[in-house]
C-alpha positions as CSV (number, residue, x, y, z in Angstrom):
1,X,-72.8,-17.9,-46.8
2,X,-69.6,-18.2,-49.2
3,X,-66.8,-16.1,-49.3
4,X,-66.4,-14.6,-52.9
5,X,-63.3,-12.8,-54.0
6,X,-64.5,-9.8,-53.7
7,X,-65.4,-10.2,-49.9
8,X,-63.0,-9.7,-47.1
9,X,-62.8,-12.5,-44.3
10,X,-62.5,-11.4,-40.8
11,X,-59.0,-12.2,-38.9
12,X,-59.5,-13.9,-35.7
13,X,-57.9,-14.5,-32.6
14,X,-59.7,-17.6,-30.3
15,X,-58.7,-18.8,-26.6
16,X,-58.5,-22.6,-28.0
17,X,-59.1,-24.9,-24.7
18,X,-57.9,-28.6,-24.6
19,X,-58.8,-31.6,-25.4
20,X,-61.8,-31.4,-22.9
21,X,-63.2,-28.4,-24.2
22,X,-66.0,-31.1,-25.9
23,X,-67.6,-31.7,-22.9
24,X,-67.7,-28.0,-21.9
25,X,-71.6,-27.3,-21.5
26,X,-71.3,-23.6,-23.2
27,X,-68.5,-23.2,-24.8
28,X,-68.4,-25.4,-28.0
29,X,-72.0,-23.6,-28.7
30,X,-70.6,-20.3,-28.7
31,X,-67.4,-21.5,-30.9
32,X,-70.4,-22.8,-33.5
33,X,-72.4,-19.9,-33.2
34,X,-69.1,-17.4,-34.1
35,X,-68.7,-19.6,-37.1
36,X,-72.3,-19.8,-38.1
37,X,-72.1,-16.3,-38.4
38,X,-69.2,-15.9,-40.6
39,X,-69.3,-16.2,-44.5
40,X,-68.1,-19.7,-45.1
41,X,-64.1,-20.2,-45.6
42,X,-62.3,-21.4,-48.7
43,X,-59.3,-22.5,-46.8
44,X,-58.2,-21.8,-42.8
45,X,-55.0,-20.8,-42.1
46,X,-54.1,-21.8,-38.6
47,X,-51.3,-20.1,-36.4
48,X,-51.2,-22.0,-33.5
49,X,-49.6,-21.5,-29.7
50,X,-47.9,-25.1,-30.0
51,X,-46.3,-24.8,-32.8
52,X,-43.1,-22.8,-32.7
53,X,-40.5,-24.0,-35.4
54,X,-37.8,-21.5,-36.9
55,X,-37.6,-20.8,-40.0
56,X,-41.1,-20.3,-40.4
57,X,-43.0,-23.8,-41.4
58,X,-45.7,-24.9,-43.4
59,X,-47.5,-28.0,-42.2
60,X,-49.1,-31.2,-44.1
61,X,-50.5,-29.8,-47.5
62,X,-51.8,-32.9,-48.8
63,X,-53.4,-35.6,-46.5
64,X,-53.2,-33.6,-43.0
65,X,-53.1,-35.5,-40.2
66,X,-53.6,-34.7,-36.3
67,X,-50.7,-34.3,-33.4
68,X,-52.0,-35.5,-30.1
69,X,-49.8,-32.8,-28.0
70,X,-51.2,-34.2,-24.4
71,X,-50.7,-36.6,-22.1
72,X,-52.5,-38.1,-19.3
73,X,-55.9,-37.5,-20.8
74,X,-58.4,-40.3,-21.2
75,X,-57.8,-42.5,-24.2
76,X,-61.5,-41.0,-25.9
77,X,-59.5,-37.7,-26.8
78,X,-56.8,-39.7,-28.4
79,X,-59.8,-40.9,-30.5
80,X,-60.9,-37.5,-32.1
81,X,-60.3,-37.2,-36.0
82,X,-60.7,-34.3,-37.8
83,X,-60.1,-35.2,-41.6
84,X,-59.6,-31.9,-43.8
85,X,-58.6,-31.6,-46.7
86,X,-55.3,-30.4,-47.2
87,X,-54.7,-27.1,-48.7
88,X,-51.7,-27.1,-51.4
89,X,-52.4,-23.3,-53.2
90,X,-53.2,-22.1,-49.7
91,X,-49.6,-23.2,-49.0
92,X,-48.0,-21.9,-52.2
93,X,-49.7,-18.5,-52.0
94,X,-48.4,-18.3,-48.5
95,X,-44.7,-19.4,-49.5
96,X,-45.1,-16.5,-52.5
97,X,-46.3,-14.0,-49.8
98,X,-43.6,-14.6,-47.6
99,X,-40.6,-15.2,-49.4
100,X,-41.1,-12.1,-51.9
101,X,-40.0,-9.7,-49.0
102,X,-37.5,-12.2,-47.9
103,X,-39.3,-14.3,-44.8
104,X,-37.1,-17.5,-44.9
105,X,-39.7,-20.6,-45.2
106,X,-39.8,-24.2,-44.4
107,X,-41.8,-27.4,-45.5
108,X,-42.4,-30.1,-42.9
109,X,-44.9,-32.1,-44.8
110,X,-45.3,-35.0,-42.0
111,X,-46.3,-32.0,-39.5
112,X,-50.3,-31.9,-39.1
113,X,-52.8,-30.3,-36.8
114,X,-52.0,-30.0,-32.9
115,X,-54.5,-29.5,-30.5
116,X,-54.4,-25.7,-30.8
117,X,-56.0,-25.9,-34.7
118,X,-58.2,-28.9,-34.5
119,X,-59.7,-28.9,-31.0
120,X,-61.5,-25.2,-32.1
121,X,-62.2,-26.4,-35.8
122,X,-63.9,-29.7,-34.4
123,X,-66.6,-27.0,-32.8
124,X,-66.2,-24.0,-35.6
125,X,-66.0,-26.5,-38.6
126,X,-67.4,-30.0,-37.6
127,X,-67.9,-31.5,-41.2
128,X,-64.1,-30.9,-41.9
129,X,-64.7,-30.0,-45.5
130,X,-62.7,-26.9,-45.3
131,X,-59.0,-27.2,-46.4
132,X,-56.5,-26.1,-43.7
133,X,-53.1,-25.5,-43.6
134,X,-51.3,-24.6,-40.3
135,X,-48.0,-22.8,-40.2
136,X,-45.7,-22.0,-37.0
137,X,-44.6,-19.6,-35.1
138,X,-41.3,-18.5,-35.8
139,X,-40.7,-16.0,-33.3
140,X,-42.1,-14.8,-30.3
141,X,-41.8,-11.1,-30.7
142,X,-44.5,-9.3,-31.2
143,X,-43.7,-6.8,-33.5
144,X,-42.0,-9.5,-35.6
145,X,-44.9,-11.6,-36.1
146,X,-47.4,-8.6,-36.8
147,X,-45.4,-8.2,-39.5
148,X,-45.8,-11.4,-40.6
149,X,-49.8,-10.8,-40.2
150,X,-49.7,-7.6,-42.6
151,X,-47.7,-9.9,-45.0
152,X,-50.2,-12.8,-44.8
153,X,-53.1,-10.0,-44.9
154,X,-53.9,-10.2,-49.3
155,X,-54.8,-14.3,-48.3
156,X,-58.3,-12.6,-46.8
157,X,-59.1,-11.4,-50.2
158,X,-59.2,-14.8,-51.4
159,X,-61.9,-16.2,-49.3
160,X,-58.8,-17.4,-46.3
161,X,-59.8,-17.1,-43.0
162,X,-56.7,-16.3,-40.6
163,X,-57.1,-17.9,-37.2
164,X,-54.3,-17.3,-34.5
165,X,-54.7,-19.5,-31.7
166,X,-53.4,-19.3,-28.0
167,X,-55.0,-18.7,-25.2
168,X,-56.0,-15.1,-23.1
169,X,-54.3,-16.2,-20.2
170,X,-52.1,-19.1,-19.9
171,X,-50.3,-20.2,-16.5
172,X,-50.8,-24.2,-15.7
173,X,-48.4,-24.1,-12.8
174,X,-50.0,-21.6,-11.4
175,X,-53.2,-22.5,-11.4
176,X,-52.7,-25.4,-9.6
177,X,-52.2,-23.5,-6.7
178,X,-54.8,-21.4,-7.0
179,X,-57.3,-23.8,-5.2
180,X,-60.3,-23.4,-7.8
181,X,-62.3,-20.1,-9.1
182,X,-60.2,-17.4,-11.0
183,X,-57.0,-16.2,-9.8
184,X,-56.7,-12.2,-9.8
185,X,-54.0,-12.4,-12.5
186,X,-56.2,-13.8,-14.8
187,X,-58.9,-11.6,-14.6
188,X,-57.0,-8.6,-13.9
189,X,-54.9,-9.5,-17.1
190,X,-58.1,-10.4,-18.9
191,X,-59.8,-6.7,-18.1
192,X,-56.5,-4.8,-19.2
193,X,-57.0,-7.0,-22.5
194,X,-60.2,-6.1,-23.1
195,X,-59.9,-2.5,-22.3
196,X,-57.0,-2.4,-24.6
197,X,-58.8,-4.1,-27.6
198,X,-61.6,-1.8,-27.0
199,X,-59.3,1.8,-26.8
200,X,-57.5,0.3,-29.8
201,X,-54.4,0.8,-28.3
202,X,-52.0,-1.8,-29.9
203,X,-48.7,-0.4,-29.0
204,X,-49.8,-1.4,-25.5
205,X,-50.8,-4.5,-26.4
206,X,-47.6,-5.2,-28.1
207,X,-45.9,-3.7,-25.1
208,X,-47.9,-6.4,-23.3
209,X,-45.4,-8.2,-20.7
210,X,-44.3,-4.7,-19.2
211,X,-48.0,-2.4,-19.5
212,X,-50.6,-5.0,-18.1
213,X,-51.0,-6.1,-14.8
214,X,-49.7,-9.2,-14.0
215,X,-48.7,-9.6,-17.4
216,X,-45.9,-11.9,-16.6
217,X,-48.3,-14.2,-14.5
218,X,-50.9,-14.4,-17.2
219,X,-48.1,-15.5,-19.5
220,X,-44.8,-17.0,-17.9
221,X,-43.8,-18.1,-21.5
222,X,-45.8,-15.8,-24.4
223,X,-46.9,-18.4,-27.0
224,X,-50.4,-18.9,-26.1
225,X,-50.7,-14.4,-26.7
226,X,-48.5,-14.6,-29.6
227,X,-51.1,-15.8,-32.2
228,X,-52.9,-12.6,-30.9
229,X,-49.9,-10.5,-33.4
230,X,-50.4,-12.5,-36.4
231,X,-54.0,-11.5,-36.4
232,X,-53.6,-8.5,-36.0
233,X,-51.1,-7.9,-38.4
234,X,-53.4,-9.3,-41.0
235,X,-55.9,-7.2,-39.8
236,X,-54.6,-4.1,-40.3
237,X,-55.0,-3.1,-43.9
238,X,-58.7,-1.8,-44.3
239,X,-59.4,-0.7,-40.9
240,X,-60.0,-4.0,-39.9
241,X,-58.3,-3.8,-36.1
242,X,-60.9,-0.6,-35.5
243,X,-63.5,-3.3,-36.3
244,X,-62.7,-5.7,-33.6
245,X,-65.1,-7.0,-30.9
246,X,-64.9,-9.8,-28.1
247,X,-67.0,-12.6,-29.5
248,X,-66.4,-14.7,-26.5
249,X,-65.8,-13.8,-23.2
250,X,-65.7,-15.2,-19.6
251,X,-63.5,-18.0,-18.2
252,X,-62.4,-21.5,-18.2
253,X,-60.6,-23.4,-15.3
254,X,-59.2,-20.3,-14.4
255,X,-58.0,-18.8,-17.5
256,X,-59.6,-15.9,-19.6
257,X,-61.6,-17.8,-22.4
258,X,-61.7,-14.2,-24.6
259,X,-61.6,-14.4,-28.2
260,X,-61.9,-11.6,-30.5
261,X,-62.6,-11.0,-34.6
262,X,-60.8,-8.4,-36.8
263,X,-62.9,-7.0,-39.7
């Protein structure tokens, strides 16, 4: 399928992994099979967890090359290309979009994809024909960057699909004290989520640190939840946040693997 510009793309929200995400037996599959089933892209814009730059920056628009954020992994993942084309009217109708109600904006042109946009596009996207542009996150707050969403949200009217990606849960340090399985703050975190999503109730969501259960051990620092707000800010107009579901679900080394599409 191809996006035409009379169709609206979905807004999604995807629990990205690492580098060995690869060699997961189940979970690259069901990253390819969410893809299949969307109309194709004519450009990806990525919000990623490990990106946070103020003002607000735009990434490589021409020749976009990748950031290997990780160390300690074996040298194969330091292999991995991923050779999209850059997308330079994505960029421009994003700087227009954003600067017209005053959103201060950056260019880092040397900046490319981290491991939070092209470790997911590898699976979704593996011919790398789709242009992408990834932009950071300027702020943490959540209310802040849904707004940015709703100002991003016209872009899905021209065939852009709007990824944010983080991950459910997120705690590293404590995981490693969690001797194997899923910790309970994880999966209680994870069930609040997906009740939440499910009762539509986004001032809770947004409220997230203080209403869920162990919401400050399923995210000690917020970026990997704060690509969550971008989506659903660019959700929003249409009714696209009632039309959300959990297209993937369950868990991986510990943390909640959920990943949901808007629209």
């Amino acid at each position: 399928m191809s996006a035409t510009a009379q169709e609206r793309m979905p807004a999604l929200y995807l629990s990205h992994g690492a580098p060995p995400l690869a060699d997961d037996p189940v979970w690259p599959g069901q990253l390819a099979a969410w893809s299949a089933g969307l109309p194709r892209p004519e450009a990806i814009l990525m919000v990623s967890a490990h990106w946070e730059e103020a003002p607000l920056a735009l990434g490589a628009v021409e020749t976009v090359p990748l950031v290997y954020d990780f160390w300690g992994f074996p040298e194969r993942y330091y292999q991995v290309r991923y050779a999209a084309p850059g997308a330079p009217r994505l960029a421009e109708s994003v700087r227009k979009l954003l600067r017209a109600p005053g959103i201060p904006v950056q260019d880092i042109p040397d900046r490319g994809l981290d491991h939070g946009a092209y470790v997911p596009l590898v699976e979704m996207y593996p011919d790398a024909g789709i242009p992408v542009l990834q932009i950071s996150l300027p702020t943490l707050d959540p209310v802040r960057l849904m707004d940015i969403g709703r100002k991003l949200a016209p872009l899905r009217d021209e065939g852009v699909l709007i990824v944010g990606s983080g991950f459910f849960t997120h705690n590293l340090a404590a995981l490693r004290h969690t001797g194997g399985g899923v910790p309970s703050w994880s999966s209680e975190f994870d069930d609040w989520g997906r009740r939440a999503l499910e009762s539509r109730d986004w001032d809770a969501l947004l409220d997230f640190l203080d209403k869920a259960p162990a919401g400050r051990y399923a995210h000690p620092r917020t970026e990997h939840f704060a690509p969550l707000f971008v989506t659903m800010g660019a959700a929003e107009a249409g009714g696209g946040l009632d039309a959300q579901k959990s297209v993937i679900d369950g868990f991986w080394m510990g943390m909640a693997k959920r990943s949901v599409q808007f629209g």
